[in-house]
C-alpha positions as CSV (number, residue, x, y, z in Angstrom):
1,X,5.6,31.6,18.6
2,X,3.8,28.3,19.8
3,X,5.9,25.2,18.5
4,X,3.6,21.8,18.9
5,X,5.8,18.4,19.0
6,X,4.8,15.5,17.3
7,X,6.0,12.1,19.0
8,X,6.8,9.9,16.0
9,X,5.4,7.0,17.0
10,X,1.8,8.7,17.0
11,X,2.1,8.6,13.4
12,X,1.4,5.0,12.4
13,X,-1.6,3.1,13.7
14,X,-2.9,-0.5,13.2
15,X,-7.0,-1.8,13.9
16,X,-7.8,-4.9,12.8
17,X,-10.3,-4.2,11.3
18,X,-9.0,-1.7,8.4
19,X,-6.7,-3.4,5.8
20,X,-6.6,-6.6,8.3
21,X,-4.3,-4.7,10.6
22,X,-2.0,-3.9,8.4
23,X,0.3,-0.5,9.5
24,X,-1.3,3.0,8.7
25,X,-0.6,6.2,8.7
26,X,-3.2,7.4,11.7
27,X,-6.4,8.7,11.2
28,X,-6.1,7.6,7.3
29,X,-7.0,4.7,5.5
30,X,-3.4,5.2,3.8
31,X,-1.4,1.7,4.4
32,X,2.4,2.3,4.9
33,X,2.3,-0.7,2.0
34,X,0.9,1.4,-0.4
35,X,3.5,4.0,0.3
36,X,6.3,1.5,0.5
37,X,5.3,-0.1,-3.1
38,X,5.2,3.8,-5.0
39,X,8.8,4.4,-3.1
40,X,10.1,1.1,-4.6
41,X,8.4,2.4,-7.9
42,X,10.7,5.4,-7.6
43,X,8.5,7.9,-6.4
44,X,9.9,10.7,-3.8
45,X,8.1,10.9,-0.2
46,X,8.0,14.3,-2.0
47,X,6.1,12.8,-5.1
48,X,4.0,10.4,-3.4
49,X,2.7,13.5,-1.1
50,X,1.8,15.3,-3.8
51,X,-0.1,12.3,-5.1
52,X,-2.0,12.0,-2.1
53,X,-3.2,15.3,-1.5
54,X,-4.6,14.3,2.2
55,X,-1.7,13.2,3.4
56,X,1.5,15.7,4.5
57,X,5.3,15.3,4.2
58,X,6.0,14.2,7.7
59,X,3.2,11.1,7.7
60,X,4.9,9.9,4.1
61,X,8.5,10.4,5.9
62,X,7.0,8.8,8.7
63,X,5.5,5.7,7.0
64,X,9.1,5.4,4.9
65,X,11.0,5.2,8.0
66,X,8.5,2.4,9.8
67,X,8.9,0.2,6.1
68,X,12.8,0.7,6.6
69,X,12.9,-0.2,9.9
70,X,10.3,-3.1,9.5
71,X,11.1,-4.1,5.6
72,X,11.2,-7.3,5.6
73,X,7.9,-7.8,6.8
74,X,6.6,-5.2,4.7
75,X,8.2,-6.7,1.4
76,X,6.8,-10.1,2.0
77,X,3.4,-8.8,2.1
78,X,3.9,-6.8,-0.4
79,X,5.1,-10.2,-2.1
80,X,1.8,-12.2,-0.9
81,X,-0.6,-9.4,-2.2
82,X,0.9,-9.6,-5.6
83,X,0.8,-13.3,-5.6
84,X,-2.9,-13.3,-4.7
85,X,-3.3,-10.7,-7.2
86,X,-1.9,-12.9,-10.0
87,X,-3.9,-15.9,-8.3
88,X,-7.6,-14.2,-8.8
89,X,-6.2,-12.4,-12.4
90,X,-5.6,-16.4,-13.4
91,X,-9.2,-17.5,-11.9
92,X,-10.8,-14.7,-13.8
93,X,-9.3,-15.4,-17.1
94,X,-9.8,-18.9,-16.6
95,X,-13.6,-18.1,-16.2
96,X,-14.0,-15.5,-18.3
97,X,-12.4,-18.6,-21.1
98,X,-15.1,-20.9,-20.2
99,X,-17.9,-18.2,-20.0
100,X,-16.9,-17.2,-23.3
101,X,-14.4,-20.1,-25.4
102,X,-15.8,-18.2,-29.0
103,X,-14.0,-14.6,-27.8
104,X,-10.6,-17.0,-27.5
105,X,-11.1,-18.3,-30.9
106,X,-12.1,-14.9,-33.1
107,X,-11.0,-12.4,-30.8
């Protein structure tokens, strides 16, 4: 029986250019953000494997342990993306009021 190793730290990557660096879980487009936000959400690494078919056990356990080691970093831009979410949500209500102010009234 052939047993392979797996260094940890093989397991999350950053480019600059996908997600604006942001950690991932190598050779996926999987941020360890989107996995920290379904864990705060409840989800098991368990769960959140299942939901993303693509990905196994080991790289959600794997991205879980690099948002608990790094979580404060991880939480605040976690914090900004909601913040600039809730920024272009007002923006598009604010134009979609202007584009159309009749839908307000009898709508």
């Amino acid at each position: 029986m052939s047993n392979t190793l797996t260094d940890i730290g093989t397991l999350i990557d950053s480019h600059p250019g996908i997600h604006g660096g942001c950690p991932l879980i190598a050779g996926t487009g999987v941020t360890v953000r989107r996995i920290a936000i379904w864990y705060k959400q409840g989800y098991s690494a368990e769960e959140i494997a299942d939901q993303i078919g693509h990905l196994t056990l080991a790289q959600v356990y794997a991205a879980l342990t690099y948002y608990h080691i790094n979580r404060e970093e991880i939480d605040a831009d976690i914090a900004e993306q909601e913040t600039e979410g809730d920024r272009i949500e007002a923006l598009h209500k604010a134009q979609k009021a202007v584009d159309e102010p009749d839908s307000l009234i009898h709508g």
